[in-house]
VMD Tcl script that draws the C-alpha trace (Angstrom):
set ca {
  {96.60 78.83 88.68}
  {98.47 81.67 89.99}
  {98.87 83.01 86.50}
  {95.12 82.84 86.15}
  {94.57 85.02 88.81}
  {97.14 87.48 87.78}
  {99.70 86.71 90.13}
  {103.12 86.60 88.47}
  {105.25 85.09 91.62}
  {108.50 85.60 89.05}
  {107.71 89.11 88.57}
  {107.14 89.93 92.41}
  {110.43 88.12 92.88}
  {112.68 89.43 90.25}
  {111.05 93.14 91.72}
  {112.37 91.68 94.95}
  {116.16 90.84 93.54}
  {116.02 94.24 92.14}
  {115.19 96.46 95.05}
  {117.33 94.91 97.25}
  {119.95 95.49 94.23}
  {119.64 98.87 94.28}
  {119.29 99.45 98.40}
  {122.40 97.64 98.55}
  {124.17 99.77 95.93}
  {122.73 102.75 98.11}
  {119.69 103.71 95.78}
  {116.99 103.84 98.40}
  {114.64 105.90 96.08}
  {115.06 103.06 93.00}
  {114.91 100.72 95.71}
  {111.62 101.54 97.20}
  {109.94 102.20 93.69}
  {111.08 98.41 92.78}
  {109.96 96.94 96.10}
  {106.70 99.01 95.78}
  {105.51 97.17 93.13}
  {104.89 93.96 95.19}
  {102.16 96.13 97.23}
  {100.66 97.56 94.66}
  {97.34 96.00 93.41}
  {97.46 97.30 90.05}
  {101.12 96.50 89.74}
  {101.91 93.15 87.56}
  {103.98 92.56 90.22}
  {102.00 92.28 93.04}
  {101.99 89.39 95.11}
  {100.92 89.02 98.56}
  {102.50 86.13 99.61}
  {106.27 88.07 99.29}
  {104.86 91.24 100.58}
  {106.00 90.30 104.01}
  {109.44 88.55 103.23}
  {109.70 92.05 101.51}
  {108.27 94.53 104.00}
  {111.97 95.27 105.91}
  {113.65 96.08 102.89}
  {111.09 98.54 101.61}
  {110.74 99.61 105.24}
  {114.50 100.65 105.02}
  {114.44 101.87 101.39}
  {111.81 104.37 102.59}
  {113.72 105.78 105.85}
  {116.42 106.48 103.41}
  {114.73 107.80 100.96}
  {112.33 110.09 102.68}
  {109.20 108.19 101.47}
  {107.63 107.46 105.16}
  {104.25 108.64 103.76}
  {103.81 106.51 101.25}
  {105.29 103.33 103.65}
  {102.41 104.35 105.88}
  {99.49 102.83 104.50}
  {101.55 99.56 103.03}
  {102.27 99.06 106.93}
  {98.69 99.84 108.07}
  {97.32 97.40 105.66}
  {99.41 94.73 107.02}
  {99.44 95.79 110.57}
  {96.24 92.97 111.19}
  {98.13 90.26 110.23}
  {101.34 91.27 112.45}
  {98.67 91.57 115.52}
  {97.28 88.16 114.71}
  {100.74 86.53 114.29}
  {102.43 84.92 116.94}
  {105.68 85.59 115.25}
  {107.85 88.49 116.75}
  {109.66 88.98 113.57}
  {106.24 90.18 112.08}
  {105.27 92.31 115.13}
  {108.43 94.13 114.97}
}
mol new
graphics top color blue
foreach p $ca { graphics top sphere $p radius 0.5 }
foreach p [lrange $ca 0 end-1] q [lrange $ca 1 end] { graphics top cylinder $p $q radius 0.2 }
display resetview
């Protein structure tokens, strides 16, 4: 079902593995670019549902990379659902 819809939860994952790769290895700019790609509509490897296990790696990919802009509107867009949450880990 998830493939129907275009959802490819492998893809959003393995996009996951591989930002985290590369912030770890000190590649913030690779790192956001690969984490991007699970907020991105039009991206294969967008998936909702790991956008916000993955929102405080890309959050620290993009302080060290300079790329605070383009964080903005992922965190705006998700911003309702932290407000709505009772779970501080979200609001933060």
């Amino acid at each position: 079902m998830l493939r129907a819809a275009g959802r490819l939860p492998m893809l959003a994952l393995a996009q996951r593995i591989r930002g985290v790769a590369a912030l770890a290895e000190g590649h913030s700019e690779d790192a956001f670019r690969q984490l991007m790609r699970i907020f991105d509509r039009d991206d294969s490897a967008w998936f909702p549902n790991y956008q916000l296990l993955t929102l405080g790696h890309l959050s620290e990919a993009a302080v060290l990379g300079g790329f605070q802009g383009e964080l903005r509107p992922v965190v705006a867009a998700l911003e309702p659902i932290a407000v709505q949450s009772r779970s501080p880990a979200l609001r933060v």
